[in-house]
C-alpha positions in Angstrom: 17.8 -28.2 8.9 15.0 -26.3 6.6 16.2 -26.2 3.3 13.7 -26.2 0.9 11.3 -23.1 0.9 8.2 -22.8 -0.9 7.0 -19.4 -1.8 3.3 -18.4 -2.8 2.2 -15.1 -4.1 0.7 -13.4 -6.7 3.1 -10.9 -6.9 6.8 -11.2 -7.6 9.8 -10.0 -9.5 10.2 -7.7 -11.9 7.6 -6.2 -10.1 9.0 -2.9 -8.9 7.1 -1.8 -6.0 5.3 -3.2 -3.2 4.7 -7.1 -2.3 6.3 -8.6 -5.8 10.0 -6.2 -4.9 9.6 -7.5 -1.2 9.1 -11.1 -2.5 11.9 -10.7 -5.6 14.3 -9.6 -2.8 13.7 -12.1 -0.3 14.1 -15.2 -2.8 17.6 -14.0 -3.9 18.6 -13.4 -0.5 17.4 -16.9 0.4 19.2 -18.6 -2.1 22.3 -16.4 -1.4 22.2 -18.4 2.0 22.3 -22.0 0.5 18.6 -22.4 0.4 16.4 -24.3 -2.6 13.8 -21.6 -3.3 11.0 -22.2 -5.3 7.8 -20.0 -6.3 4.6 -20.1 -7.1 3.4 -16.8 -8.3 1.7 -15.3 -11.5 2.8 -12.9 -14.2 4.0 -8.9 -13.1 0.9 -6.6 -13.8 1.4 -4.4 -9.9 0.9 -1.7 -10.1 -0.1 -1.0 -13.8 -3.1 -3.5 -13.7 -1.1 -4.8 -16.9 0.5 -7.9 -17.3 4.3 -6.8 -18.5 5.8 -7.2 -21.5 7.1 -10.4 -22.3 4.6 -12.6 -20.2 1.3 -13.8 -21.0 -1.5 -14.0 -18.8 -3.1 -17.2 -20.1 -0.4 -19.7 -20.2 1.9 -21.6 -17.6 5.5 -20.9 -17.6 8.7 -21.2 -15.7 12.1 -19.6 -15.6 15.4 -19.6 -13.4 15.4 -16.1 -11.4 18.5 -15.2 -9.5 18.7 -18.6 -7.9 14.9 -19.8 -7.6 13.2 -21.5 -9.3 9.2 -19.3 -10.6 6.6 -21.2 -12.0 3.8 -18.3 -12.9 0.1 -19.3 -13.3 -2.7 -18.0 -15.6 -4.4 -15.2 -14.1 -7.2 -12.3 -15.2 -6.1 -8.9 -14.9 -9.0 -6.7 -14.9 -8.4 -3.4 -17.3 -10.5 -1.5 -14.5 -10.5 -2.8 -10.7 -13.4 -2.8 -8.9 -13.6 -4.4 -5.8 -15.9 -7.7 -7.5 -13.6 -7.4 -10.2 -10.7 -7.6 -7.6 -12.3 -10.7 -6.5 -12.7 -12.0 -9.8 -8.8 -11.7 -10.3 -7.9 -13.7 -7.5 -10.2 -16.4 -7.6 -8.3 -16.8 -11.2 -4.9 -17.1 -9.4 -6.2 -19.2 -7.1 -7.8 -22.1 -9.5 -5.1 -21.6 -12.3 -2.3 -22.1 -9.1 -3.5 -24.9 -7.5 -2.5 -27.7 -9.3 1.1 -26.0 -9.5 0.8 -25.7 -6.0 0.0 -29.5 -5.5 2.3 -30.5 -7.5 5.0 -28.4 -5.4 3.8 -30.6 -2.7 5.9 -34.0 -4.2 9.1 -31.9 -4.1 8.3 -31.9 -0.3 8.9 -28.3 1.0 10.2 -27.7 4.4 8.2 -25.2 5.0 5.7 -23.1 2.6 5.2 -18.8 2.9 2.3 -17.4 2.0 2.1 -13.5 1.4 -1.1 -11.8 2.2 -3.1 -9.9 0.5 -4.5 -11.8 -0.7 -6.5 -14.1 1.6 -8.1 -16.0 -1.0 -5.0 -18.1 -1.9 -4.7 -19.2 1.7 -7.7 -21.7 2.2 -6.4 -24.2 -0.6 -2.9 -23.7 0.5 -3.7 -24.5 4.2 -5.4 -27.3 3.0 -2.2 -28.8 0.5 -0.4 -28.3 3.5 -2.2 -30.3 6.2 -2.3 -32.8 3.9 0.9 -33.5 2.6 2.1 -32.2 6.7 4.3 -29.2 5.4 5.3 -26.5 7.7 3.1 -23.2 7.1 4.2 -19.4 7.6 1.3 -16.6 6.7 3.0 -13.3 6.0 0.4 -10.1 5.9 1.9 -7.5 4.0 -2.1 -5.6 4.1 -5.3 -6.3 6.6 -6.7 -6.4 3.3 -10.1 -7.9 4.6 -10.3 -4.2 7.0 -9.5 -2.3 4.5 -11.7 -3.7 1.7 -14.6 -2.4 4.0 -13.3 0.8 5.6 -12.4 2.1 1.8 -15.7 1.0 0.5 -14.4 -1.7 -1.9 -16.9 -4.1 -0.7 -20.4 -3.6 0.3 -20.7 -2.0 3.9 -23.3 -5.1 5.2 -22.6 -6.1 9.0 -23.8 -10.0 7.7 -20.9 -9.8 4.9 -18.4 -8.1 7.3 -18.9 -10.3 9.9 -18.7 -13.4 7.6 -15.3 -12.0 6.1 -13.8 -11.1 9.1 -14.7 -14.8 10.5 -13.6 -16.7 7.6 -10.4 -14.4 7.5 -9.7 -15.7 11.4 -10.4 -19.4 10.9 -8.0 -19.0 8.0 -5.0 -17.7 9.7 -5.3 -20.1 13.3 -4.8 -22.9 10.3 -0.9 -21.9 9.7 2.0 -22.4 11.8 3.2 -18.8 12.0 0.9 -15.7 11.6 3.2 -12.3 10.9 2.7 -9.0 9.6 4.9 -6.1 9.1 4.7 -3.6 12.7 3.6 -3.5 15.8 -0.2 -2.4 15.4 -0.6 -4.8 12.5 0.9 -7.6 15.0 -1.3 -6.0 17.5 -4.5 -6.0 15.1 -3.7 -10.2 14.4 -3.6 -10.9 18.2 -7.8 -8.8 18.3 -8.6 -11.2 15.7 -7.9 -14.5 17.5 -4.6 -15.8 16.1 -2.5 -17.6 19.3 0.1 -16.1 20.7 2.9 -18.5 20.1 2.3 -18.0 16.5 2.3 -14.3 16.4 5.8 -12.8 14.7 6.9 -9.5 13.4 8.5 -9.6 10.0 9.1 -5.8 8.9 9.7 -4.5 5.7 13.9 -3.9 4.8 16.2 -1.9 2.4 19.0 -2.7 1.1 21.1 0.2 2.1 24.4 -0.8 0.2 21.4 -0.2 -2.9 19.6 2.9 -1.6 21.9 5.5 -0.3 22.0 9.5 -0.2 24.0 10.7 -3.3 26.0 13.9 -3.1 24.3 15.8 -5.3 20.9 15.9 -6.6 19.7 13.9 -9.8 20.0 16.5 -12.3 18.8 14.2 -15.5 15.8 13.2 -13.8 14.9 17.1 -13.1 15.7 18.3 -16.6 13.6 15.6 -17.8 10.8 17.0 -15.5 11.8 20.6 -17.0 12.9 21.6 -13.3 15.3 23.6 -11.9 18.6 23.1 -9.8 17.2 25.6 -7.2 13.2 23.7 -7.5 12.1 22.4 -4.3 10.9 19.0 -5.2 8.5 17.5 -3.2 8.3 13.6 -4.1 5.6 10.9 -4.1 7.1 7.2 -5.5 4.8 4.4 -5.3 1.8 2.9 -5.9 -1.4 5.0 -7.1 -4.6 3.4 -5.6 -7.5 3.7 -3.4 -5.5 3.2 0.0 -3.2 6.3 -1.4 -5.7 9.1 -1.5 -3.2 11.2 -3.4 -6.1 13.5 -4.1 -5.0 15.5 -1.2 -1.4 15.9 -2.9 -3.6 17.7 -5.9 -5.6 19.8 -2.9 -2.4 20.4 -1.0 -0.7 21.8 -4.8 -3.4 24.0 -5.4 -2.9 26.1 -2.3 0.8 26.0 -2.7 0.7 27.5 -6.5 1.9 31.1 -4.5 5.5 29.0 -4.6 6.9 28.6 -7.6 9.7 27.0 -6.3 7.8 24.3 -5.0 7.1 21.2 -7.5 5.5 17.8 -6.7 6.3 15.1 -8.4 4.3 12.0 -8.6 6.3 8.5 -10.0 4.8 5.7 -10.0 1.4 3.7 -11.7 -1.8 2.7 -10.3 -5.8 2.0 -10.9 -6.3 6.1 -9.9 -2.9 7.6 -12.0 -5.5 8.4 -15.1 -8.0 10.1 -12.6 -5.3 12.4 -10.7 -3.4 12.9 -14.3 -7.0 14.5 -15.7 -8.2 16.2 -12.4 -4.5 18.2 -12.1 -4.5 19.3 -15.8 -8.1 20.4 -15.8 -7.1 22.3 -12.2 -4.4 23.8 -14.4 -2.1 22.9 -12.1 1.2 23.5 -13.8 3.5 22.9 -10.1 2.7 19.0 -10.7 4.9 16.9 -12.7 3.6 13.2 -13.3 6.8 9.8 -14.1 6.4 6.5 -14.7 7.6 3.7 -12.7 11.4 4.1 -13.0 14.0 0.6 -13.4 15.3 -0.6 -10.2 18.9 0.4 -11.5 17.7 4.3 -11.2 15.7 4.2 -7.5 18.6 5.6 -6.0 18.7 8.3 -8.5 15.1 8.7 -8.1 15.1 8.8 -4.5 18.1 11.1 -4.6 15.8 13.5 -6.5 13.9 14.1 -4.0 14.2 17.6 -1.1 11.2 16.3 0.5 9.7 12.9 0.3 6.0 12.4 0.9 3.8 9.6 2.2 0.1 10.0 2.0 -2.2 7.4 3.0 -6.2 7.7 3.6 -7.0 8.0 7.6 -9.7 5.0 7.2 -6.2 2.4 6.1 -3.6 4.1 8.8 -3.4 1.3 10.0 -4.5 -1.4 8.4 -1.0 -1.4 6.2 2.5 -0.1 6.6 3.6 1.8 3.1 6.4 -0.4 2.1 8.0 2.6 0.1 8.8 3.9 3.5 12.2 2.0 4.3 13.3 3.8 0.7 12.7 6.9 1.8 14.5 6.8 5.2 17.4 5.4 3.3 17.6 8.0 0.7 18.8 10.7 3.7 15.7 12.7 2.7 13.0 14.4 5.1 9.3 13.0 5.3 6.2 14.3 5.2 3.4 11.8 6.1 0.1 11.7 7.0 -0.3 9.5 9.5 -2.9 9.2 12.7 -1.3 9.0 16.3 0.3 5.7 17.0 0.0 4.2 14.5 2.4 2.3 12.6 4.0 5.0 10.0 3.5 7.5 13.0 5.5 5.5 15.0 8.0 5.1 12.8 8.3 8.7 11.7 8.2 9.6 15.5 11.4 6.9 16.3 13.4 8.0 13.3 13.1 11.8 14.0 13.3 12.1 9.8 10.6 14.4 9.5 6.8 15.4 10.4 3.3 14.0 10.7 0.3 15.4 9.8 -3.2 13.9 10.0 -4.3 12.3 7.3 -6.5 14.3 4.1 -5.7 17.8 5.7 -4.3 19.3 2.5 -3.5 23.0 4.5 -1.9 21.2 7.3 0.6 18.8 4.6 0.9 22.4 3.0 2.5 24.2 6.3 4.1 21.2 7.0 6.3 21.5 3.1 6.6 25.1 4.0 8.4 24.0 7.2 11.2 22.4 5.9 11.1 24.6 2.5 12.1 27.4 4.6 14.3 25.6 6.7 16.9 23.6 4.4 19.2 22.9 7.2 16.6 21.0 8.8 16.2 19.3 6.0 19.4 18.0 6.0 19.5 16.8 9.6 16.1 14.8 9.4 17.6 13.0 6.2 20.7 12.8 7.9 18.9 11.1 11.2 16.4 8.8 8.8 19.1 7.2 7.2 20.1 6.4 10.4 17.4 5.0 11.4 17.5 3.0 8.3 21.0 1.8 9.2 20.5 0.7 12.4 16.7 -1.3 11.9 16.0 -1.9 8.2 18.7 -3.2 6.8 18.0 -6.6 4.6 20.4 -8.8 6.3 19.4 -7.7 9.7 15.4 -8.6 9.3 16.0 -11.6 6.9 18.5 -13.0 9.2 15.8 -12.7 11.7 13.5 -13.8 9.8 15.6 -17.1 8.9 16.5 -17.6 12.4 12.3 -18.6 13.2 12.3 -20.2 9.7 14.5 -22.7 11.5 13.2 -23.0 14.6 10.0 -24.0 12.9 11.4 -26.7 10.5 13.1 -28.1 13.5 9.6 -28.4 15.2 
């Protein structure tokens, strides 16, 4: 029976958003089961581009963490990312990791997951692995080789694209398992050559006993914004990058100003908060409110704070990644508004759970109608929150998808 799992990231706990949460939450709940979990990750810095408080970026170290056991490498964290910059970064994980990595290979893991992005961990790891015959899972989170190119973070040339997308396939057909996070995604890995019998979808979760709709909304969090009981607060929690295009949420509160009823609030940290923080204040645009990344004991209250959530997303990544933040959202028993092209994975989604609307993506007067909707329509709102936390219920929870999960996890040691 597998019982020793071998984790490798660069992102983990006490990251609070995105792959490092996903990663934090699936250790514990391995270890909750009986199993030996150990990582090999670096130091937080997603998604502040800043290694946190506490940690260096230059030395080796290793801690107990909610039953696992981190190890976290040396790694350069770039002040400003730029896509050879972003390359930079990981080719430091990658060297300053590998000889924790082999020497994770004497403790003779039964099987070793890797979490995508990014790719350029994988070729060393698949190679460790061969060797030393451990059991291989490759988890993409992000197409991050797609979306480097259709977002203009690497150089549009058809010989480089080609030679990415090539490397990227003989990369993946080296591992045991090949997953990613929906249906499209799962679809995308099958275009690119992966075998069938290694194909799996692995989701995103929530822990619903964590995130839950509160009675009332969060009052301290709005009087700390300066905003009204009655405000209609229109919410954006994540990540603030290039895949985001949250310029359309500064568009779309520019032709809302007419309600001043209406405030956005955006929480979260990212390579482009800086640029939006400047470009709303010289737009004067007093209806935006901007919060930093809040603790994982206040999410819920965040969440809570929320009449309308939104999900924004540029059309050119629709589907090359699935917003983790989503699952939180549905939880909370708040309506969505996301931008999302037809069938893809957040439309899919949105469309199943019935907890809200679509619009296409970086059409800031059709997100606009779309908040006026369900601004004028509060009992609405209720019901779509009411049928997205039922959604969440019924196909997100953690146990469900890492019982799942744990279920192949066996199958494959047993192989």
């Amino acid at each position: 029976m597998t019982k020793k799992i071998l984790l490798y990231s660069t992102n983990f706990s006490p990251e609070l958003t995105g792959i490092g949460k996903y990663n934090g939450e699936m250790a514990e709940w391995l270890s909750t089961q009986g199993y030996e979990v150990r990582v090999v990750t670096a130091p937080p810095y997603y998604p502040a581009w800043k290694v946190k408080e506490g940690y260096s970026s230059s030395r080796y170290s290793v801690e107990d963490w909610k039953g696992s056991r981190v190890w976290r490498c040396p790694i350069w964290v770039p002040a400003k990312v730029t896509g050879a910059k972003r390359l930079l970064h990981l080719a430091s994980f990658t060297i300053f990791s590998f000889p924790v990595l082999l020497r994770q290979m004497m403790w003779k893991p039964d099987i070793c997951i890797v979490i995508e992005p990014p790719i350029m961990i994988s070729p060393i790891a698949s190679l460790l692995f061969k060797l030393f015959r451990v059991k291989s899972w490759l988890h993409v989170q992000d197409l991050e080789v797609d979306a480097a190119f259709e977002l203009k973070m690497l150089p549009d040339k058809p010989w480089l694209k080609k030679l990415a997308l090539q490397l990227e396939t003989s990369l993946m057909k080296r591992f045991d398992v090949v997953s990613s996070i929906s249906v499209p995604m799962v679809d995308r890995l099958r275009a690119k050559g992966v075998p069938e019998d290694r194909i799996r979808l692995f989701p995103n979760w929530v822990d619903t006993s964590h995130v839950y709709p509160l009675p009332e909304f969060s009052d301290s969090l709005r009087s700390q914004l300066d905003l009204r009981k009655d405000d209609f607060v229109v919410l954006y929690s994540g990540n603030m990058g290039e895949k985001q295009g949250l310029e359309v949420v500064l568009d779309t509160a520019r032709l809302m100003r007419s309600l001043p009823n209406v405030r956005f609030v955006l929480c979260g940290d990212g390579a482009a908060k800086n640029k939006l923080r400047q470009e709303a204040e010289a737009a004067g645009l007093d209806n935006i409110r901007f919060l930093p990344l809040q603790p994982t004991e206040k999410l819920n209250e965040l969440l809570n704070m929320a009449d309308v959530h939104l999900l924004v997303q540029k059309g050119k990544a629709s589907d090359l990644v699935m917003p983790s933040k989503l699952t939180g959202m549905l939880a909370s028993g708040r309506p969505v508004v996301a931008t999302a092209i037809e069938d893809t994975a957040v439309y899919r989604v949105m469309r199943e759970a019935g907890a809200g609307l679509t619009v296409p993506p970086e059409q800031p007067a059709l997100l606009s109608e779309a908040i006026v909707q369900l601004y004028q329509a509060r009992n609405d709102c209720r019901e779509l929150g009411r049928k997205g936390r039922q959604y969440a219920v019924d196909h997100l929870g953690i146990d469900a998808i890492l019982g799942s999960f744990l279920q192949n996890v066996k199958t494959i040691g047993a192989s």
